[in-house]
C-alpha positions as CSV (number, residue, x, y, z in Angstrom):
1,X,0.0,0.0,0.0
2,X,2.9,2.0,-0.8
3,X,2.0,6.1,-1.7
4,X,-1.1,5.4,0.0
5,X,-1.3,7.5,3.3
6,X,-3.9,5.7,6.0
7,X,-4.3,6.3,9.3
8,X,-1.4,3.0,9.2
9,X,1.2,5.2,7.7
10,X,0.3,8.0,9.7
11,X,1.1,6.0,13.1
12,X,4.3,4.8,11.9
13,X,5.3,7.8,10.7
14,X,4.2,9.5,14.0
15,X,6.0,6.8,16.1
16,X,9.5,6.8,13.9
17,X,9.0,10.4,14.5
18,X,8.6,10.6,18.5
19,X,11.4,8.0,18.6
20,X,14.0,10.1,16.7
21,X,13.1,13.1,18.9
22,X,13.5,11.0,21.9
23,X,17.0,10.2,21.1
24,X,17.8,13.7,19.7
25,X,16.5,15.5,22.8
26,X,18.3,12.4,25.2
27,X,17.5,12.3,28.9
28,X,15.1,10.4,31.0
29,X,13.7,8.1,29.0
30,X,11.1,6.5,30.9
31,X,9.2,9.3,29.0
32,X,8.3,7.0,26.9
33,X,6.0,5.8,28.7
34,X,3.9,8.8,27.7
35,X,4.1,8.9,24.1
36,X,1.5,6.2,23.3
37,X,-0.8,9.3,24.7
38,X,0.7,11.8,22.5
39,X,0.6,9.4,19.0
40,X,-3.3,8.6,20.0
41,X,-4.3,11.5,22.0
42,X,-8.1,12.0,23.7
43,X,-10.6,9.2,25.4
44,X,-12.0,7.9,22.4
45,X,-10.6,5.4,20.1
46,X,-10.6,6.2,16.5
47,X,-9.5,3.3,14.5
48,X,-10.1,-0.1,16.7
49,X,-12.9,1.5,19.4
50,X,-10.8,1.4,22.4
51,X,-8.4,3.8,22.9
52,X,-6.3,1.6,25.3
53,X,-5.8,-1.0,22.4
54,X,-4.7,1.5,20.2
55,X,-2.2,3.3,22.9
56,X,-0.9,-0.5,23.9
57,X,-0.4,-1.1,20.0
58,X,1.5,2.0,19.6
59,X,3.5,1.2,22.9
60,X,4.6,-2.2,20.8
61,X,5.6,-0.2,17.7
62,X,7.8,2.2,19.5
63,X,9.3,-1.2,21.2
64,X,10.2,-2.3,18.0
65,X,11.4,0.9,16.1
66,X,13.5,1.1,19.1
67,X,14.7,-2.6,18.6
68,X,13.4,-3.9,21.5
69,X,11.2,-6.9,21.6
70,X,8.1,-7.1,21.9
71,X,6.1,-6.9,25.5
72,X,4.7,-10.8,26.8
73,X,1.4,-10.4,27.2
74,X,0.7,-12.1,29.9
75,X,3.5,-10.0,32.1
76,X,3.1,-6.6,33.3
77,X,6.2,-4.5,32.0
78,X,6.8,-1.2,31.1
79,X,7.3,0.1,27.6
80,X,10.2,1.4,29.1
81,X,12.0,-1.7,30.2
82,X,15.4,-2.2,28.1
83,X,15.3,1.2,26.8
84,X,18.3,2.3,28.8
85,X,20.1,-0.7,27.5
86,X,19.3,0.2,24.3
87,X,20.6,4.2,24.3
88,X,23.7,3.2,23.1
89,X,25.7,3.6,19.7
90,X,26.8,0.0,19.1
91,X,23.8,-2.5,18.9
92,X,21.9,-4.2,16.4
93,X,18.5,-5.9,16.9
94,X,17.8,-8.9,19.0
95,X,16.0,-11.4,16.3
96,X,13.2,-11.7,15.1
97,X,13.9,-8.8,13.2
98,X,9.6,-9.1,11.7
99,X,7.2,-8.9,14.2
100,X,3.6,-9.5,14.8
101,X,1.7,-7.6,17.3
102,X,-0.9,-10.6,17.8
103,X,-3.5,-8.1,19.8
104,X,-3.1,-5.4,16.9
105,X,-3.6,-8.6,14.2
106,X,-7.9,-9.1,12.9
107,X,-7.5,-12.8,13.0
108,X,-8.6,-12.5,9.3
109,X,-9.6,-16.0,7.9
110,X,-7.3,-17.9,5.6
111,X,-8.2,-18.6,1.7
112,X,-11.6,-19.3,1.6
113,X,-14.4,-18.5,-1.6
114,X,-17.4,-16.5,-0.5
115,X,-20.4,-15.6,-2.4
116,X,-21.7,-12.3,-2.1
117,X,-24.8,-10.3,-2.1
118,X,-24.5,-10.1,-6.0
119,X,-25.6,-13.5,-6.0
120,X,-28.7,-13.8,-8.7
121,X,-29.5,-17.7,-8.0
122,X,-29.4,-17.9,-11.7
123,X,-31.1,-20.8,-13.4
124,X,-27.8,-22.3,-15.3
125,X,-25.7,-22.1,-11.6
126,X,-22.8,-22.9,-13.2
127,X,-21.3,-22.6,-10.1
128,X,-23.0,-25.7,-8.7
129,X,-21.9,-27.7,-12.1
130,X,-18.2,-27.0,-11.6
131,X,-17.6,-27.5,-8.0
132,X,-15.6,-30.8,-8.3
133,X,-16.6,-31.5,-4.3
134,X,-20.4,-30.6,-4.5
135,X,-19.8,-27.9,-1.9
136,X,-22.6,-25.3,-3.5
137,X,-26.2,-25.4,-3.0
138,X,-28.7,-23.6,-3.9
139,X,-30.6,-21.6,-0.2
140,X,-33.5,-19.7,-0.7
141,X,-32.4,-18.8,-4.2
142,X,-29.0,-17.9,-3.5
143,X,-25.9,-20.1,-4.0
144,X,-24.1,-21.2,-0.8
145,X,-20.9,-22.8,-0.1
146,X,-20.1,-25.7,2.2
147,X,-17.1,-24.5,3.8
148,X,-16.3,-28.2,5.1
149,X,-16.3,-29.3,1.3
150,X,-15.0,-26.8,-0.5
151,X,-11.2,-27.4,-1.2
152,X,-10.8,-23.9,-2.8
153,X,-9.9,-25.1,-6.0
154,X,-11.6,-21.7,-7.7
155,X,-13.5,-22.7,-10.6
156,X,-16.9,-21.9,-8.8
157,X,-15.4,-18.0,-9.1
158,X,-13.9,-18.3,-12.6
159,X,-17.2,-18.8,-14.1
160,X,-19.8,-16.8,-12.1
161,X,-21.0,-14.7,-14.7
162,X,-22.0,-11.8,-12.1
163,X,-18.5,-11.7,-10.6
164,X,-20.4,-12.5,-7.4
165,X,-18.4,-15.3,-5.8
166,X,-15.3,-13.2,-4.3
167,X,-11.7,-15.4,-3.1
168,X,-10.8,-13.9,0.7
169,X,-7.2,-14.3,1.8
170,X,-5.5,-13.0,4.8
171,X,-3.5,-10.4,3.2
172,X,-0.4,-10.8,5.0
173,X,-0.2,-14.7,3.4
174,X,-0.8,-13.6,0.5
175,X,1.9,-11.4,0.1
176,X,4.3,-13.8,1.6
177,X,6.3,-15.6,-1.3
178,X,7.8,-18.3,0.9
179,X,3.8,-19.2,2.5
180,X,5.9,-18.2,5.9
181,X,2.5,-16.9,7.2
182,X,0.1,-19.4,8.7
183,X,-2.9,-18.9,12.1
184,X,-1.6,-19.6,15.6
185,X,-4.8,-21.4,18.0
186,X,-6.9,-18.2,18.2
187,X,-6.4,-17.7,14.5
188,X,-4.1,-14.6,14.4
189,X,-1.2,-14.7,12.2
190,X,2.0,-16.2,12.9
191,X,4.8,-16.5,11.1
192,X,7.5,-19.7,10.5
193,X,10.8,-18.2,11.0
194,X,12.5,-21.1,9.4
195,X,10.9,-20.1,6.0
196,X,10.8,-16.0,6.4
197,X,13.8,-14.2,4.1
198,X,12.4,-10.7,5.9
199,X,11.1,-8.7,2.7
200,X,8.6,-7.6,4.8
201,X,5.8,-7.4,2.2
202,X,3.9,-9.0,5.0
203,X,4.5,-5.4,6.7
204,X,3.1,-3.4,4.4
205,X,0.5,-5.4,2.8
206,X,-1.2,-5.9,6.6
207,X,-4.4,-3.4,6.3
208,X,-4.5,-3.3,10.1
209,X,-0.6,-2.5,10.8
210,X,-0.1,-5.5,12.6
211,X,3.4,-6.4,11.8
212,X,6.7,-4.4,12.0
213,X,10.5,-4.8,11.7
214,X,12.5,-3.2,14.0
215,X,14.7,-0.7,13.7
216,X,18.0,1.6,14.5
217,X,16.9,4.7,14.3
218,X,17.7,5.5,18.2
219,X,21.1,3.7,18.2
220,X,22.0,5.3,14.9
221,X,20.8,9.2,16.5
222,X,23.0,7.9,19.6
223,X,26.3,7.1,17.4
224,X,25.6,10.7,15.9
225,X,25.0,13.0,19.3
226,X,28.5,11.1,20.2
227,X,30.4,12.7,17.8
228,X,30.9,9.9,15.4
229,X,31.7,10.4,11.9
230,X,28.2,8.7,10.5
231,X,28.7,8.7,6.3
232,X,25.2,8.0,4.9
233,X,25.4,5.3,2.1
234,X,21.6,6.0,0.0
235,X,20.4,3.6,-2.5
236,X,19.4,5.1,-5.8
237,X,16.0,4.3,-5.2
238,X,15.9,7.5,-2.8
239,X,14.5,9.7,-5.8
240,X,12.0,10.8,-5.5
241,X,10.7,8.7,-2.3
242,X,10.7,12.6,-0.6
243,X,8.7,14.3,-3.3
244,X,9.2,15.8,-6.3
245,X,10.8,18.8,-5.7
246,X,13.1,17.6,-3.7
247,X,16.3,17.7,-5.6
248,X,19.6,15.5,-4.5
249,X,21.1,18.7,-3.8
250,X,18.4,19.7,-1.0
251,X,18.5,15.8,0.3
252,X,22.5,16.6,1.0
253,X,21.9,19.7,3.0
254,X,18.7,18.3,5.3
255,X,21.1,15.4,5.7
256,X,24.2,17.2,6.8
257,X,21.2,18.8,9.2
258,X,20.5,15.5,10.9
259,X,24.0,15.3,11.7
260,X,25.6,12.8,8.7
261,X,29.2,13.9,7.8
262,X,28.5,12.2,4.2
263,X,25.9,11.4,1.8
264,X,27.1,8.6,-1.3
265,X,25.8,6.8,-3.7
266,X,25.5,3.2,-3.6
267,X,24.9,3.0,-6.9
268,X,29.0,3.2,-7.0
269,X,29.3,-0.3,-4.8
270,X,26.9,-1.5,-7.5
271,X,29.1,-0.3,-10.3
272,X,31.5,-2.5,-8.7
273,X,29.2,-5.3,-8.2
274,X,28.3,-5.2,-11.9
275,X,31.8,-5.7,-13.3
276,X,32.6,-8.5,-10.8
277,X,29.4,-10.6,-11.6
278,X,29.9,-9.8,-15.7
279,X,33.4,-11.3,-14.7
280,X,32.1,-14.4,-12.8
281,X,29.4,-14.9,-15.5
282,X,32.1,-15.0,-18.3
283,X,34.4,-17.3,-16.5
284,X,31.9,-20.3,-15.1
285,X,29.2,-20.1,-17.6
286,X,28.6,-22.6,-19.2
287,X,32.0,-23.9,-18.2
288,X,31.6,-24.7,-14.9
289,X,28.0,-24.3,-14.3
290,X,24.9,-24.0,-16.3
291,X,23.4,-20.3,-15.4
292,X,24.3,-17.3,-12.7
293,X,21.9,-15.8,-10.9
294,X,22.3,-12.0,-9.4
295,X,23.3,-12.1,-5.6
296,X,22.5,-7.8,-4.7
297,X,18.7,-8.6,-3.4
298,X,18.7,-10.4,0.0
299,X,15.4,-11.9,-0.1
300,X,16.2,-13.6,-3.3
301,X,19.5,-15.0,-2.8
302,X,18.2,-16.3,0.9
303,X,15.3,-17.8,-0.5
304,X,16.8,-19.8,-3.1
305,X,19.5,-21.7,-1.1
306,X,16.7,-22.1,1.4
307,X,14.5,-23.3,-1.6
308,X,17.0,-24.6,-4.0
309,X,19.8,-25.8,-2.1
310,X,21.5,-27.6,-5.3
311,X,21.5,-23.7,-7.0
312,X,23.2,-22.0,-3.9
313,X,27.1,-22.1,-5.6
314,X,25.4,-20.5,-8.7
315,X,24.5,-17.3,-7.3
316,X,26.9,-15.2,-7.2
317,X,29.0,-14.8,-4.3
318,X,30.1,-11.0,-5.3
319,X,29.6,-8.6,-2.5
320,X,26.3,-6.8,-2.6
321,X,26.3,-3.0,-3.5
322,X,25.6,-2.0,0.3
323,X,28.8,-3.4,1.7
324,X,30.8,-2.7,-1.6
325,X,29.9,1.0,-0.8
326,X,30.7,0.2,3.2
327,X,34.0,-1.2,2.5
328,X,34.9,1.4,0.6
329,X,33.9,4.1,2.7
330,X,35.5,2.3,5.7
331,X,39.4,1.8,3.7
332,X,39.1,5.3,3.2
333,X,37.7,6.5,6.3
334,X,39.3,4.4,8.9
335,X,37.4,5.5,12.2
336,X,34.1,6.7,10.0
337,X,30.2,4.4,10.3
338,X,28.1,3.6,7.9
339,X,24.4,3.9,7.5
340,X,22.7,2.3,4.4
341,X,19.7,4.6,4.1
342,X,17.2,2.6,1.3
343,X,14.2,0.7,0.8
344,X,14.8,-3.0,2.1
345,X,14.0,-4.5,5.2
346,X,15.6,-7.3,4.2
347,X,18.8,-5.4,4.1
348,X,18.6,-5.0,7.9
349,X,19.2,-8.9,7.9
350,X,21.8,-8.8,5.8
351,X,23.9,-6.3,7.6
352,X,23.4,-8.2,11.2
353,X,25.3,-10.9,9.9
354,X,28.4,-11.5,11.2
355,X,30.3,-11.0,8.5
356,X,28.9,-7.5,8.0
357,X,28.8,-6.2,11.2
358,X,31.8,-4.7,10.7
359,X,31.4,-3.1,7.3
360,X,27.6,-1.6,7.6
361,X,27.0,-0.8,11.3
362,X,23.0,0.5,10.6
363,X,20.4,0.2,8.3
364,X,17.5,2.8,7.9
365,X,14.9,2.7,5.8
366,X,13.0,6.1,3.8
367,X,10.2,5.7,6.0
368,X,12.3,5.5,9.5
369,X,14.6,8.4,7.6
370,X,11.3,10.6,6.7
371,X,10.8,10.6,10.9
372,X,13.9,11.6,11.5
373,X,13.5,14.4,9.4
374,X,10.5,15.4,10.9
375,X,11.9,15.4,13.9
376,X,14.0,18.1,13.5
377,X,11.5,19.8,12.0
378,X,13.3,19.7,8.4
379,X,10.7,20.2,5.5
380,X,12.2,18.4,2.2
381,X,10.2,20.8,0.3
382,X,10.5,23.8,1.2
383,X,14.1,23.8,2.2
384,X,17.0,26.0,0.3
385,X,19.8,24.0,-0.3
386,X,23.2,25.3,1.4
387,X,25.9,27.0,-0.9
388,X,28.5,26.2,1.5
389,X,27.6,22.5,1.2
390,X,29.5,21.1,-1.4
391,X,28.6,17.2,-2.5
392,X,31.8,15.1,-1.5
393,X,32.3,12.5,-3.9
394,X,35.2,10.1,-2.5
395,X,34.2,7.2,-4.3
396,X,33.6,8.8,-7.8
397,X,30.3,8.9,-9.8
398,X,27.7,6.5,-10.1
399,X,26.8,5.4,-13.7
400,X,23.0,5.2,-15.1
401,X,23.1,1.3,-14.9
402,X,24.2,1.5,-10.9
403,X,21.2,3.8,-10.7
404,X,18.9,1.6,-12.2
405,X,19.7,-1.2,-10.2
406,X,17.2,0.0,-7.6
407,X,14.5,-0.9,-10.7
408,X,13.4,-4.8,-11.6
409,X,15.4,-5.6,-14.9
410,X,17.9,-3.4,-13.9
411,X,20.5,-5.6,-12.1
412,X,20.4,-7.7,-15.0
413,X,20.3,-5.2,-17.6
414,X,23.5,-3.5,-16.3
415,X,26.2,-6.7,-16.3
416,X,25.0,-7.2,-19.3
417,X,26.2,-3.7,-20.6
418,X,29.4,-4.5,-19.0
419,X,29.2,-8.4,-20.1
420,X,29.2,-6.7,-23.6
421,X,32.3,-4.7,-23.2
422,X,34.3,-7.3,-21.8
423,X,33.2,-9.5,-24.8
424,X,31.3,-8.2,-27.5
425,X,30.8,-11.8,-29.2
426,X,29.3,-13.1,-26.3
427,X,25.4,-13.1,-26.3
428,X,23.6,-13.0,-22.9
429,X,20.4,-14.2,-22.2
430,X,19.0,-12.9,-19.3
431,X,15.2,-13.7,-17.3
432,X,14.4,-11.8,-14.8
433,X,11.7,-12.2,-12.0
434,X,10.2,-10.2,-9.6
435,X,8.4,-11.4,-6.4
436,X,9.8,-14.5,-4.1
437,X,6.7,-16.7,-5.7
438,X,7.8,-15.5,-9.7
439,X,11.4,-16.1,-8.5
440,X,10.4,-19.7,-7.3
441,X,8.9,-20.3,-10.6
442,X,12.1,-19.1,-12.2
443,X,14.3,-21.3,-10.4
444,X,11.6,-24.6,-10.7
445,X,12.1,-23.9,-15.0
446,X,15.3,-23.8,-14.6
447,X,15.9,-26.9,-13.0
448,X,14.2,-28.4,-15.8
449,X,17.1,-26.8,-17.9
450,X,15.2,-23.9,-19.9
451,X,17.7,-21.2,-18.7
452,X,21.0,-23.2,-19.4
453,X,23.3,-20.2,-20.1
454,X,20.9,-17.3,-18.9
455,X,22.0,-14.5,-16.4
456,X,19.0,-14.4,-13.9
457,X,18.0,-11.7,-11.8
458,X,15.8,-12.2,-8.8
459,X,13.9,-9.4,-7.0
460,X,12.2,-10.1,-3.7
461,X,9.7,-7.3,-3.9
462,X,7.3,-7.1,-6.9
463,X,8.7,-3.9,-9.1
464,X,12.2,-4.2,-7.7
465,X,14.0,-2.2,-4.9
466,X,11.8,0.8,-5.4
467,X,9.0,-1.2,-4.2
468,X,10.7,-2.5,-0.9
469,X,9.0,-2.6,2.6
470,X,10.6,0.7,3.7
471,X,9.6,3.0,0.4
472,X,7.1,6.2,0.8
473,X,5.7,6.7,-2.9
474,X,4.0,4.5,-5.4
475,X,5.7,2.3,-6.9
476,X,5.3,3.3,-10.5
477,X,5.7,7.1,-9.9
478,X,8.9,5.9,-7.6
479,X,10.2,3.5,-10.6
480,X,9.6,6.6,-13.3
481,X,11.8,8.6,-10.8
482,X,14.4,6.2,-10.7
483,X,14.5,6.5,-14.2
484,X,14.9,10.1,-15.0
485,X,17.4,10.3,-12.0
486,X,19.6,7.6,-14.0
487,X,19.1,9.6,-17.1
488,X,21.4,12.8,-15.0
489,X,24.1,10.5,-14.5
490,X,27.6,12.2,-16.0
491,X,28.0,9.3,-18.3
492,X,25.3,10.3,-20.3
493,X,23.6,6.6,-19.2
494,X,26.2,4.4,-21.1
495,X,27.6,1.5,-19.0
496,X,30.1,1.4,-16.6
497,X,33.4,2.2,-18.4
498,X,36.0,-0.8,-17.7
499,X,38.4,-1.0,-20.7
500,X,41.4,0.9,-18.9
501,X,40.1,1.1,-15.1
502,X,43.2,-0.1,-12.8
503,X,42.0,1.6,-10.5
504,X,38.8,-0.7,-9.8
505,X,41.0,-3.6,-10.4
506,X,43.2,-2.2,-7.0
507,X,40.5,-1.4,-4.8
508,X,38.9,-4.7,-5.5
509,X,41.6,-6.6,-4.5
510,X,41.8,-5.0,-1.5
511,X,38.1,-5.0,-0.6
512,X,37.8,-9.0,-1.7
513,X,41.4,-9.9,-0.1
């Protein structure tokens, strides 16, 4: 439901806000004890009838935004407790990092067919004549379905001719490529840990803002008001996720505002990226192994060696953009940390494994960023951007294929470019898929051999990286963005330039050594 604002995004927004502010401002904070009653002021509830639901919901969500865990419900405890163990610069979340708030969850019912009030007990019922299981009759003139039959095969649906037999499904399942999602004994959701990848489509496609990630937005504030040297490392698909009119050169100077010493592109880890899968796909396929798939999206690359254990060695094993742009930031910068600031939950996962830790030390979404701005009060719009601010560009320029990563096609699209420099007589077939169920039909034709050859490119979220879990704006207006943003690059949007770069060839050896 990303671009649309509800009184969901509004609470979220408002809680990322009061969090931020909390660790800006520092002090007591067993104040936050009282911010449920400033996010959901009054006596009267407005969204779930009881305005002590809705402040114990919000007391969960600022919890979790704060990386703490959630509250057992059958304990008293503050939303205080662990806070002050949490006001510190150097911690990540304590897993799980997605969450269900089972009193904030509807209980909604699992895939079941309905049929509605546009029900015209027509004579041919073909409703009736397809059900395999006999599960419709006909009640009083109106066609009704036998739940204890019905095995929700769909056909009754298909050939209503009124459109009136309607398919319900608990949204979060729905979303959830890797059926993660399934009803505890009171029938709210709960979710199989073993099979989650954390995309967190689960978080925004939940109507009644049940589930939430947590987040580092008051550990990240805490590094800053220490003095650190916090570089902010932003995915491409930041433009236009604040608006249109605000222009990278306003994004710079609110961000040197909250405190950041640096804004860079990660577009320019996934510059590198490109050129070392192009080189991996020209060395083991076919050779050695029969496709390559892209390794940059998380959700992807966990799902299928989760899924697909036999494909794991042919994903690429090339650093992602995020900690190409880390690693770089942290040679040159030897005391400096690193926020990636982009639209992935997953991407929190990534960066608390072990292996990472050390390279990306917090993640942030745009939403989580978008409170911090408010926060301070900082309107994206409206705000001039600073002469004496000059863009700092220590890892170079970003081309218009590292851009368009943040895009579904885009991964692929780019080491091809680059495939085609290295080799222009070498064809590359490429298939690309977006959404973990599309990807898990990729990978299930290519075992049957029908990509032998093929660069594929996985997306977790449907539309790419600009429609991640932690985006603000519509996917399609955020995608067209993308796009024109690409277009500015300085190389006129021609691929990455390798034919006489020594330079990349020195800095990757260090990074990979």
């Amino acid at each position: 439901m990303r671009g649309i604002h509800s009184s969901v995004t509004d609470i979220r927004r408002k809680v990322f806000t009061e969090v931020a502010r909390l660790a800006y401002e520092g002090g007591d904070y067993s104040r936050i004890e009282e911010l449920p009653y400033k996010i959901v002021p009054g006596e009267v509830g407005a969204y779930r009838g009881s305005i002590f639901l809705e402040r114990a919901i919000v007391g969960e969500r600022l919890r979790l935004s704060i990386g703490l865990p959630l509250r057992p419900m059958d304990e008293h405890a503050p939303v205080s407790q662990g806070i002050v163990e949490s006001a510190i610069a150097d911690k990540y979340y304590d897993p799980p990092l997605v969450n269900i708030i089972k009193f904030a969850c509807n209980a909604c019912p699992e895939k079941q067919y309905r049929v509605t009030d546009g029900c015209q007990g027509c004579l041919a019922h073909p409703c009736m004549e397809v059900c395999p299981k006999k599960a419709i009759s006909m009640v009083d003139g109106k066609s009704v379905i036998d739940e204890t039959k019905c095995i929700k095969c769909g056909r009754c649906k298909d050939v209503c001719p009124y459109n009136a037999i309607i398919k319900q499904e608990r949204p979060c399942a729905a979303a959830c490529g890797m059926d993660a999602i399934s009803s505890d004994e009171l029938g709210r959701a709960q979710i199989d840990y073993d099979k989650c990848v954390s995309c967190g489509m689960c978080i925004v496609n939940c109507p009644f803002g049940a589930i939430s990630d947590k987040g580092q937005i008051f550990q990240l504030i805490h590094s800053i008001n220490r003095g650190d040297r916090v570089i902010a490392a932003v995915a491409p698909a930041f433009a236009g996720q604040f608006g249109p009119k605000v222009t990278p050169e306003k994004f710079l100077t609110a961000m040197k505002r909250l405190g950041f010493d640096n804004v860079v592109e990660v577009a320019i880890g996934a510059d590198f990226c490109t050129i070392e899968e192009a080189k991996d796909f020209l060395e083991k396929v076919p050779s050695e192994q029969p496709f390559m798939a892209t390794s940059c999206c998380p959700s992807w690359s966990v799902m299928a060696k989760k899924e697909f254990p036999e494909f794991a060695s042919y994903i690429s094993m090339t650093l992602t953009p995020m900690v190409w742009t880390a690693r770089m930031l942290k040679k040159r910068h030897k005391n400096c940390r690193v926020v990636f600031v982009g639209p992935c939950s997953a991407k929190k996962l990534e960066a608390s494994r072990r292996t990472i830790r050390s390279d990306v030390d917090f993640v942030l979404t745009f939403e989580e960023l978008m409170g911090m701005f408010e926060a301070k009060g900082i309107n994206l719009e409206t705000i001039e951007p600073d002469p004496n601010i000059k863009q700092e560009n220590p890892l170079g320029i970003a081309s218009a294929d590292g851009r368009g990563f943040a895009v579904s096609g885009g991964v692929a699209k780019a080491v091809a470019h680059v495939i085609e420099e290295m080799d222009p007589t070498r064809e590359v077939k490429i298939k690309s898929a977006q959404g973990l169920r599309e990807c898990k039909k990729m990978l299930l034709e290519a075992k049957k051999g029908l990509y032998d050859g093929f660069l594929l490119e996985g997306m977790g979220c449907p539309g790419g990286c600009v429609a991640g879990a932690g985006t603000i704006q519509a996917i399609n207006k955020a995608a067209a963005l993308v796009g024109v943003y690409a277009s500015k690059s300085q190389n006129d949007g021609e691929p990455l330039s390798i034919a006489s770069d020594n330079q990349y060839s020195i800095i990757a050896e260090q990074l990979l050594d």
